[in-house]
C-alpha positions as CSV (number, residue, x, y, z in Angstrom):
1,X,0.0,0.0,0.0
2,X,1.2,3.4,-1.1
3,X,2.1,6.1,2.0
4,X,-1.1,7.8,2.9
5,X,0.6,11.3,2.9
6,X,1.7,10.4,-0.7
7,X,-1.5,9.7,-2.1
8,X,-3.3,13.0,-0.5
9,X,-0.4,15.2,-2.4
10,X,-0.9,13.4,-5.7
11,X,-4.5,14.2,-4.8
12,X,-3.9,17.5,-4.6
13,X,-1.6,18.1,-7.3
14,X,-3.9,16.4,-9.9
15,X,-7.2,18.5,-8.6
16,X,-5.4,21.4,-9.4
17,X,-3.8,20.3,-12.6
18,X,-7.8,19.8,-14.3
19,X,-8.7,22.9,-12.2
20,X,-6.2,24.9,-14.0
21,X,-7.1,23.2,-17.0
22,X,-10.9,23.5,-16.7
23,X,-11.8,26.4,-14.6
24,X,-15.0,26.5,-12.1
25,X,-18.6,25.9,-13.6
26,X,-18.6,22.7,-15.3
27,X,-20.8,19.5,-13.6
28,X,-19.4,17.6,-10.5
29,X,-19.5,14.3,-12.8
30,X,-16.9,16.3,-15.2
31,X,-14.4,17.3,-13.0
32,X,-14.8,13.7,-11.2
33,X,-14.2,12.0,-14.4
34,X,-11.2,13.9,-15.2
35,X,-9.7,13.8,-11.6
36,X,-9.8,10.0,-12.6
37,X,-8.1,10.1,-15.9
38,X,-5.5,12.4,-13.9
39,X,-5.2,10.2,-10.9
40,X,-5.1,6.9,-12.7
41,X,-2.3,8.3,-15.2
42,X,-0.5,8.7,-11.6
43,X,-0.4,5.3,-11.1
44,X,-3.4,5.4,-8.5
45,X,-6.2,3.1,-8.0
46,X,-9.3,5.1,-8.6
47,X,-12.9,3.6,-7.7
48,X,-15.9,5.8,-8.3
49,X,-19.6,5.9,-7.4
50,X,-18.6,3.3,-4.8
51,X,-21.8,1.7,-2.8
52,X,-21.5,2.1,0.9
53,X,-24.0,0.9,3.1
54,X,-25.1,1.4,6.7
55,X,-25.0,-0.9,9.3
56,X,-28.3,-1.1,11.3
57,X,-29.0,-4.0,13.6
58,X,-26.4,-6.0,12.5
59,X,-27.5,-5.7,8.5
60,X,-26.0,-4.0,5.7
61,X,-28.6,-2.0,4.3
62,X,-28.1,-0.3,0.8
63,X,-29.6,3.0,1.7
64,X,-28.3,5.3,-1.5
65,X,-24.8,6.4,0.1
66,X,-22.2,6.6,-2.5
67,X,-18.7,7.8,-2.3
68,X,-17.6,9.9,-5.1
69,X,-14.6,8.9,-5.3
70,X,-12.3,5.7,-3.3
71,X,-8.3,6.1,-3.8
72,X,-5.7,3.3,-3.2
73,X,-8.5,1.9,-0.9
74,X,-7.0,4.8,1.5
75,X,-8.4,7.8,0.6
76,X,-12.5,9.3,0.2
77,X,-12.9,12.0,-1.8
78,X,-15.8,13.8,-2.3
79,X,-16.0,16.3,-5.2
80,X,-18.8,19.5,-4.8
81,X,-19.9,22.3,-7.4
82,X,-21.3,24.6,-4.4
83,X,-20.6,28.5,-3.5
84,X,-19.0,27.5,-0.6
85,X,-18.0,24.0,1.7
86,X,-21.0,24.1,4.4
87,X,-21.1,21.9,7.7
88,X,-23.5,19.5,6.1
89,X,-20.9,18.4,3.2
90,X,-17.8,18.2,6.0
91,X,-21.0,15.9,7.9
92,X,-21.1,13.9,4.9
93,X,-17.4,13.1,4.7
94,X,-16.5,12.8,8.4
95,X,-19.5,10.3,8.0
96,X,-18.3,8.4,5.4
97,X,-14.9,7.8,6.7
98,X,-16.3,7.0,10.1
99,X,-18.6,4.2,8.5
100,X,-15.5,2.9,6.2
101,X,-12.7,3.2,9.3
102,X,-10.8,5.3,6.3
103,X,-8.7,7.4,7.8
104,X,-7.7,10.8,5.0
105,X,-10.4,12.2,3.1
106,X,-10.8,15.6,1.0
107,X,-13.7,17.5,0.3
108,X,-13.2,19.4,-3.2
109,X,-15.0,22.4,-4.1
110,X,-14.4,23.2,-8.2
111,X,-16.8,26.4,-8.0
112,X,-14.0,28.1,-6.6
113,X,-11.5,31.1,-8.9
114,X,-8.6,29.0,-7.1
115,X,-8.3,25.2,-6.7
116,X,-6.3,25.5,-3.7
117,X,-9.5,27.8,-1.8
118,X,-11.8,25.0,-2.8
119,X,-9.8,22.1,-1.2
120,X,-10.9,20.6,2.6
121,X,-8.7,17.7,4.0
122,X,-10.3,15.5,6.9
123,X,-9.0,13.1,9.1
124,X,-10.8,10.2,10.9
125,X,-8.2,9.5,13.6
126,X,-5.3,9.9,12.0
127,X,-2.1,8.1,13.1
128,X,1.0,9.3,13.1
């Protein structure tokens, strides 16, 4: 497994390599798709759209949760088209890794003049 500290630069790096490339105002699924192209020509594992469901008296239950985007296995990442990050989309991710026992994820906002204004890092009980 690749360092988790490696993965979350690569992340970043390649978020603002389409943002430069693309600018803000385009569709969440666009930038995510690209972001993919751009992480997977990195050498990263990339799964998108992945299912994750809840827990709830000892059943999984599929109740419509997705993550946007699962790196190396390590890393969520959750990709907005919003004015600005609110409390209920850092909810979401703390959430998400919580469920998964990930511990790195990112919240990235492409609305934004500047990538690196639009880019939230959370950790789940991070290890050093």
């Amino acid at each position: 497994m690749k360092n988790i500290e490696e993965i979350g630069k690569k992340i970043v790096n390649a978020a603002i390599k389409v943002h430069r490339a693309l600018g803000p105002g385009l569709l969440e699924s666009a930038y995510q798709k690209c972001l993919t192209h751009e992480l997977r020509k990195n050498g990263l594992k990339v799964a998108c759209e992945v299912i994750l469901p809840i827990q709830y008296e000892g059943i999984k239950i599929d109740a419509g949760y997705r993550i946007d985007m699962l790196v190396e296995d390590s890393v969520i990442i959750e990709n907005k088209t919003v004015d600005q990050i609110a409390p209920i989309h850092e909810a979401q991710l703390l959430t998400y890794l919580k469920i998964t026992g990930i511990n790195l994820g990112f919240l990235l906002n492409w609305n934004v003049p500047l990538m690196k204004d639009g880019i939230k890092r959370m950790v789940n009980n991070l290890r050093r």
